[in-house]
C-alpha positions in Angstrom: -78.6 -53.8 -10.3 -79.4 -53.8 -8.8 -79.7 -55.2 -10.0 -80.2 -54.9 -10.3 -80.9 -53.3 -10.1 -83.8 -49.7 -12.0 -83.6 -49.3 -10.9 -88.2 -43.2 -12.4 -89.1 -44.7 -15.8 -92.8 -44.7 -17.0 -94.0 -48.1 -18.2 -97.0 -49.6 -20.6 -98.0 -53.0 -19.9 -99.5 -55.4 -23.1 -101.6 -58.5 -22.5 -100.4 -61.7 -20.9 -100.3 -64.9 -22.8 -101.3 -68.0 -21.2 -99.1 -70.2 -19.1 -100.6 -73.6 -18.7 -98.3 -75.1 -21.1 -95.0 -76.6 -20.0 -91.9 -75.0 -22.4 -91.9 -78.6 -23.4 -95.2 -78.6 -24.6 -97.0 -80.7 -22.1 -99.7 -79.9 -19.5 -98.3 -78.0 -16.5 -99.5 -79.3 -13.3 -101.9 -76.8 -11.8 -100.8 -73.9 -9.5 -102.2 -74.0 -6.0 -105.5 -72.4 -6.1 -106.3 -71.8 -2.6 -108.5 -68.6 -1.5 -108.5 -68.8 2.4 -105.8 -69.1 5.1 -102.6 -67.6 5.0 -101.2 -66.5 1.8 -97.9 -68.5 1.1 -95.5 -67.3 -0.8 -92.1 -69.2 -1.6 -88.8 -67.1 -2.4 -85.1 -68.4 -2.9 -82.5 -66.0 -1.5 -79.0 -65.9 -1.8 -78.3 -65.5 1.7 -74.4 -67.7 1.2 -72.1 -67.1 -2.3 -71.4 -64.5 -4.9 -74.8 -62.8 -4.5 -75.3 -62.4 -0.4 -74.5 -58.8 0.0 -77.5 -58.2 -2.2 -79.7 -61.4 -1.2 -79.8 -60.3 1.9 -81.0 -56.5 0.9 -83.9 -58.7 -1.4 -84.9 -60.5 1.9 -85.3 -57.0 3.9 -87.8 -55.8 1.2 -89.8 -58.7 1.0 -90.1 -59.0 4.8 -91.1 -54.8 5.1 -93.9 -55.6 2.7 -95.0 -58.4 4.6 -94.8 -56.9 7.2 -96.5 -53.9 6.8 -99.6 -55.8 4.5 -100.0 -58.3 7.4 -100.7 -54.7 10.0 -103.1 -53.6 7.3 -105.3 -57.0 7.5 -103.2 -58.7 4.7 -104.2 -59.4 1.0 -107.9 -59.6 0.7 -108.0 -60.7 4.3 -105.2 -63.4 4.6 -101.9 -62.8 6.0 -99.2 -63.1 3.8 -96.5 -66.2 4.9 -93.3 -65.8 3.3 -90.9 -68.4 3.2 -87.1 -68.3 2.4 -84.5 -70.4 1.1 -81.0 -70.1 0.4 -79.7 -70.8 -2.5 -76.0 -70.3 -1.7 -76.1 -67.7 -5.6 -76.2 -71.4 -7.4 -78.5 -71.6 -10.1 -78.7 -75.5 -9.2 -79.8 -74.7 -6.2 -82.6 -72.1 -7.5 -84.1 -74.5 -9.4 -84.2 -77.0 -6.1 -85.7 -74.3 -4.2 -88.3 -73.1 -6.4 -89.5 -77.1 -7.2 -89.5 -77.4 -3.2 -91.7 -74.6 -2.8 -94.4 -75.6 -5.2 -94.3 -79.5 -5.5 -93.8 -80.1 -1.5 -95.0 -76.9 0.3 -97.9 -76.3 -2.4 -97.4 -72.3 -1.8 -100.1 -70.4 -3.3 -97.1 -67.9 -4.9 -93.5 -67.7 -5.9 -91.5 -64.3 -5.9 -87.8 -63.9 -7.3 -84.5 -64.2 -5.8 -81.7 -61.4 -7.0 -80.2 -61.6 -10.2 -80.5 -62.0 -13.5 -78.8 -65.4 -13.6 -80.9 -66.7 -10.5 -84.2 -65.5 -12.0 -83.6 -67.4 -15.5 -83.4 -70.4 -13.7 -86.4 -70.0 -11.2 -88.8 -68.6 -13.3 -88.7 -71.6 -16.0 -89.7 -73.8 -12.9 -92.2 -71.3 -11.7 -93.8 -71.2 -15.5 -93.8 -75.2 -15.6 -96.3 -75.2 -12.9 -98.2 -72.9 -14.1 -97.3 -69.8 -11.7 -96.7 -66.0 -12.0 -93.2 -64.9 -11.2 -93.1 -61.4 -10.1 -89.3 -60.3 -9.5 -87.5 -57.3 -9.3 -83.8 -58.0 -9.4 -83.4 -60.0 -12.4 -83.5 -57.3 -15.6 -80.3 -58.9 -17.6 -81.5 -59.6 -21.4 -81.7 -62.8 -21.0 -84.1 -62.9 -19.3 -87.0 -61.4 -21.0 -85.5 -63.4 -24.3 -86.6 -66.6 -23.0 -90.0 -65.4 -24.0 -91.7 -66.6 -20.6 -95.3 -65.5 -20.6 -95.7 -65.8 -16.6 -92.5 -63.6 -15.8 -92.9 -59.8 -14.7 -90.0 -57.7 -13.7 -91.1 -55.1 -10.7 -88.5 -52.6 -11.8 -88.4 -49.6 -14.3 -86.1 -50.2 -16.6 -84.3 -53.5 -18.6 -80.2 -54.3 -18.0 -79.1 -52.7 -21.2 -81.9 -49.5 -21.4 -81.4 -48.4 -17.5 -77.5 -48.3 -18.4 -78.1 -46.2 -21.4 -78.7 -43.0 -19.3 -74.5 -43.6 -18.9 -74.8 -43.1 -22.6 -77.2 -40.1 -23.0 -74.8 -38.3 -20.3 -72.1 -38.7 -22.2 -73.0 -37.8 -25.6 -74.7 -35.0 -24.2 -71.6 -33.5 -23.5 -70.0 -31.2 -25.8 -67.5 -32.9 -27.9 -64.5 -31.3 -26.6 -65.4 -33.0 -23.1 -66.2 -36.3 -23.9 -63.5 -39.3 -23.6 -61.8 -39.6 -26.8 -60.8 -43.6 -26.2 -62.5 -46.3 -24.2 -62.1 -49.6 -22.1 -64.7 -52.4 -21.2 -63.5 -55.1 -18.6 -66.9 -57.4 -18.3 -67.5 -60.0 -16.1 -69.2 -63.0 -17.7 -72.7 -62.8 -16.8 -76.0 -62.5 -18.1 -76.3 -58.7 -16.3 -73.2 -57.1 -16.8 -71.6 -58.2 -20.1 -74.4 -57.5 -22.5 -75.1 -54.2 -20.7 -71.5 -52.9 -20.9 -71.2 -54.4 -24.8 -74.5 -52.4 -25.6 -73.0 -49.0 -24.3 -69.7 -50.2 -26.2 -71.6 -50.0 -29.5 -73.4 -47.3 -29.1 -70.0 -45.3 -28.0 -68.0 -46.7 -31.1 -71.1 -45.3 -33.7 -70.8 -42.4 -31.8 -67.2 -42.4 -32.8 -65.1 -42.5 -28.7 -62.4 -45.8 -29.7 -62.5 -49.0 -28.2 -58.5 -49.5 -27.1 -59.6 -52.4 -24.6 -62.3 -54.8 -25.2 -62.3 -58.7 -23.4 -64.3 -60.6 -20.1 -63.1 -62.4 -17.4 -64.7 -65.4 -15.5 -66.7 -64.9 -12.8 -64.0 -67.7 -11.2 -61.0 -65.1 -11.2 -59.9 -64.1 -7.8 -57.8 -61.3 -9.2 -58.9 -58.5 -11.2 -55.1 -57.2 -11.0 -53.9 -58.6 -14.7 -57.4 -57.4 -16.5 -56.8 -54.1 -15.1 -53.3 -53.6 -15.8 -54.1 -54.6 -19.0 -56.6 -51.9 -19.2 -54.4 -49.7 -17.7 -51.7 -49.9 -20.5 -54.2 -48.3 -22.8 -54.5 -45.5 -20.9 -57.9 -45.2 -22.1 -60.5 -41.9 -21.4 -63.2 -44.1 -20.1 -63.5 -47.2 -18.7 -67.0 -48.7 -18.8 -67.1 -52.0 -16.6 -69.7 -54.4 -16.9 -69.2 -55.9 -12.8 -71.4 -57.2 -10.3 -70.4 -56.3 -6.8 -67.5 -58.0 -5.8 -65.7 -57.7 -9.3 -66.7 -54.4 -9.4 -64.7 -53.4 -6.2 -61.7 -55.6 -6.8 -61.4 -53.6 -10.4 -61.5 -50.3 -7.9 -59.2 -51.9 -5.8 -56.8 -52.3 -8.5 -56.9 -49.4 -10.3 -55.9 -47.5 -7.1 -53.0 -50.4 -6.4 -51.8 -49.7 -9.7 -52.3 -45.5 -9.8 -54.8 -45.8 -12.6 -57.2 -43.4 -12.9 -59.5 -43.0 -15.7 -61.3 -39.8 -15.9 -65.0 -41.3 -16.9 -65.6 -44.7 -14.8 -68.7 -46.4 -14.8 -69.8 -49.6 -13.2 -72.5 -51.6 -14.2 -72.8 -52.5 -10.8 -70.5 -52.0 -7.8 -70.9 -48.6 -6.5 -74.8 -49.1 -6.4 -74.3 -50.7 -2.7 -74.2 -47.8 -0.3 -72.4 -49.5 2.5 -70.2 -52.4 1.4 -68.8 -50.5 -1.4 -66.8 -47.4 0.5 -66.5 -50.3 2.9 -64.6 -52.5 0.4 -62.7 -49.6 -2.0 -62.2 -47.0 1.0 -64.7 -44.2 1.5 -62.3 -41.3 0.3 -61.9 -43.7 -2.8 -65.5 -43.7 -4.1 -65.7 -39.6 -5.4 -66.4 -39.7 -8.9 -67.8 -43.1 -9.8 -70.3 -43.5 -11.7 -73.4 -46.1 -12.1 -77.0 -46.5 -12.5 -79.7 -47.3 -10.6 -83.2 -47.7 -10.0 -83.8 -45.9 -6.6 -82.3 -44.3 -4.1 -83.4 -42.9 -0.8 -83.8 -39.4 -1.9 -85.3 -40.2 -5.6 -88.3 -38.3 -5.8 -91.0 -40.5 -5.7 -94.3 -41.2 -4.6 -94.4 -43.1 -1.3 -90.4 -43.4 -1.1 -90.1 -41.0 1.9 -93.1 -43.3 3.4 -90.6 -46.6 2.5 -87.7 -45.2 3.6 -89.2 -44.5 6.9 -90.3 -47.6 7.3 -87.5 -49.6 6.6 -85.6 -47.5 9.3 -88.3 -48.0 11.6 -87.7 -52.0 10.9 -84.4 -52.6 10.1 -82.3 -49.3 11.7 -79.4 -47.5 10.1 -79.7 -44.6 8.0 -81.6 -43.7 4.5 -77.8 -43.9 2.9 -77.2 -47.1 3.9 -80.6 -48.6 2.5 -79.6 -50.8 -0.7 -81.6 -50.5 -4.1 -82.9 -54.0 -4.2 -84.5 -54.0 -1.1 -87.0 -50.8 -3.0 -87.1 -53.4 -5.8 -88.0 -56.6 -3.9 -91.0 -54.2 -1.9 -91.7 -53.1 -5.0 -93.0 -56.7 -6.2 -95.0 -56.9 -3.2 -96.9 -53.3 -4.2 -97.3 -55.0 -7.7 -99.1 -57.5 -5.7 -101.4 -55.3 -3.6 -102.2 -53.7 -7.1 -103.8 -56.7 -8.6 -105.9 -57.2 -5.4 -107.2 -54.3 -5.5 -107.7 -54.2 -8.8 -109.4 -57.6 -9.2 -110.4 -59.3 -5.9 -108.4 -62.1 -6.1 -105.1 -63.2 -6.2 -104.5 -66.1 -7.7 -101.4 -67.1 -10.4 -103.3 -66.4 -14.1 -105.1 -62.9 -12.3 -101.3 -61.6 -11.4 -100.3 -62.6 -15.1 -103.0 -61.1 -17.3 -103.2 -58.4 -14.9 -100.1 -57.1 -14.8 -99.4 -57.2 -18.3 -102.2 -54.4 -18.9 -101.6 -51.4 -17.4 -98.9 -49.2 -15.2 -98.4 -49.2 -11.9 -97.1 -46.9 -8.9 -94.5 -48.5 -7.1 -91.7 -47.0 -4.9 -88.8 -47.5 -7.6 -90.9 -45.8 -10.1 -94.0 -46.4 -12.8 -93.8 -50.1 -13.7 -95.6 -51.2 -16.9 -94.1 -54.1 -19.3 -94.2 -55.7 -22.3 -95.5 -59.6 -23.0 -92.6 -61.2 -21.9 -92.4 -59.3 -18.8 -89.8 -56.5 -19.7 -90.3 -53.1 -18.5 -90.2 -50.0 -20.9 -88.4 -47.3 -18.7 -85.1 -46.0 -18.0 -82.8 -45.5 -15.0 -81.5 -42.6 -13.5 -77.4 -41.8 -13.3 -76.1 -42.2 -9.6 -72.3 -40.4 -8.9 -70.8 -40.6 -5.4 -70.2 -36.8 -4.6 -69.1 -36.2 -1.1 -69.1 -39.2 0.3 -72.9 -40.0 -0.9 -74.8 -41.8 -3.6 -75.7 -38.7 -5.6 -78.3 -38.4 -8.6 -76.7 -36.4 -11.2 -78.5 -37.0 -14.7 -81.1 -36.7 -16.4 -81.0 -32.7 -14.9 -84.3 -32.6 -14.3 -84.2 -34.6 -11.6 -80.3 -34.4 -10.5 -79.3 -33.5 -7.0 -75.8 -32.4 -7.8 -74.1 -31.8 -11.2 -71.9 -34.7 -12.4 -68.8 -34.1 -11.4 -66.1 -34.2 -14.4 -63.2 -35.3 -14.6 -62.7 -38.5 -12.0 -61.3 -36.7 -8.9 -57.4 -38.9 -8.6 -57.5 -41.7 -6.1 -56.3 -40.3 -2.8 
């Protein structure tokens, strides 16, 4: 949110620059050029830490792409040989990982772990040795601001633009309908905060007050002060800029407390179709709002196809079937493309390649810019009985939004 997540926006791609250069400005050390044998590919997943919930969706979509490639005859004949490595959600550790992979494995390529402050970190290594870093959970500003010519993100939609569908919905409304005042409790991260303080401006110009406006460490254990805080505002709206586990404990609070806003959207939280009725209640989740990139149901091409698969693979249910697993499968279709499209495979073919052109994936059209940003929006997910539910842009929804917040049970 996905990573994040962004998870049905159309995307142009523009031409690559090269990446043989260090960022310091000395000669990267080559990336592995090897065209027979298995096709090894390095990937650093947070499997321990903050991040695990979703790391461990990221390693499910890698391995069903393998997975399924490998029963097709592979890529251009070699069977694809992924290997993981935790990095316990520590950027430190990211960093360790990726150098691992490509100074002492010599893996031909490197895909990217989940989030946006996990994909900073890897993809400055990956770019020192001149290799391509296709990722799809790592959309925060950030990010694409490091200017790094070998970075491509496999989803839709950037941090900040997939959120602004929260906006559109909202200002949409008639004026008599839409929140009057509103809060924004932000984590500090590279995802969340940026995203939550672009939908802040963009609500203030449209004239809604800001009556709460602060962030919180990612060390606090207890989101009970922030939202009592927030709560003594009383405010219409409450936009939060959260990863997963903040994100719940926020819910969590505002129920403890009897708060309940009548617009809440989360940045990320509600996103995760099983641990977040698992961690807030399931008769607590009606009415929350967020945005994503894909869900089961999303109408597609090949997503019916995925989601079968996955089931096939992994069991459960289409519901249960998180967002960044479609995102991390997605990289590997973004992979399959360039084959296809080229004959080969190697690190400067997936960079100049994929920045030309757009390309079907199962979270949506991907196409990005020179520094790896894609161009498209997300679409605006509501749980409404009991489910993940599309509900804007109308075109597209499954169920109208459902205004006001129903109260906390």
């Amino acid at each position: 949110m996905r990573s994040t997540r962004t998870r049905l926006g159309k995307v142009t791609l523009v031409t690559a620059l090269c990446v043989g250069v260090a960022a310091c400005g000395t000669p990267a050390p080559a990336a592995s050029s090897t065209t027979s044998g298995p096709l090894k590919v390095g990937i650093s997943v947070s499997l321990t830490g903050d991040f695990s919930n979703t790391g461990k969706a990221a390693q499910l979509g890698y391995q069903l792409w393998a997975a399924q490639i490998n029963a097709k005859g592979g890529i251009l004949g070699r069977q694809v040989q992924l290997s993981f490595a935790d990095d316990a959600s520590s950027p430190a550790q990211v960093v360790t990982n990726y150098q691992n992979f490509i100074s002492r494995d010599k893996v031909d390529l490197v895909f990217g772990p989940y989030s946006s402050l996990l994909t900073l970190a890897a993809a400055k290594v990956a770019n020192r040795y001149g290799y391509s870093f296709v990722e799809g959970a790592g959309n925060g500003p950030s990010v694409f601001d490091a200017h790094l010519p070998n970075l491509i993100d496999a989803g839709p939609a950037t941090a900040i633009n997939g959120a602004q569908v929260w906006g559109d919905y909202i200002l949409s409304l008639p004026p008599d309908q839409r929140p009057k005042t509103a809060a924004y409790p932000s984590l500090v991260d590279p995802f969340s905060q940026p995203t939550a303080a672009a939908l802040q401006k963009r609500f203030e110009a449209a004239g809604i007050t800001t009556v709460y406006s602060a962030t919180y460490p990612a060390e606090t254990t207890s989101l009970g002060g922030v939202i009592a805080k927030v709560a003594s505002q009383n405010p219409d709206m409450v936009v939060s800029g959260s990863q997963d586990a903040d994100g719940w404990a926020q819910v969590q609070s505002m129920i403890q407390q009897k708060f309940n806003p009548k617009f809440l959207f989360m940045t990320n939280g509600p996103e995760n179709p099983v641990d977040f009725p698992k961690n807030v209640g399931a008769q607590n989740t009606e009415g929350v709002f967020t945005s994503d990139v894909w869900t089961y149901s999303a109408p597609i091409p090949g997503n019916s196809d995925f989601v079968k698969a996955y089931i096939a693979k992994n069991g459960g249910t289409p519901g249960g079937i998180d967002s960044t697993s479609a995102e991390t499968y997605a990289v590997g279709q973004l992979i399959e493309a360039v084959a296809a499209k080229t004959g080969k495979i190697d690190n400067q073919t997936i960079i100049s390649t994929l920045h030309q052109g757009s390309y079907q994936t199962v979270v949506g059209v991907v196409s990005v810019d020179q520094y790896g940003a894609p161009k498209g929006t997300q679409f605006l997910e509501e749980w409404v009985g009991g489910k993940l539910t599309i509900v804007y842009p109308s075109n597209i929804a499954e169920h109208a939004p459902v205004i006001p917040k129903p109260v906390w049970p």
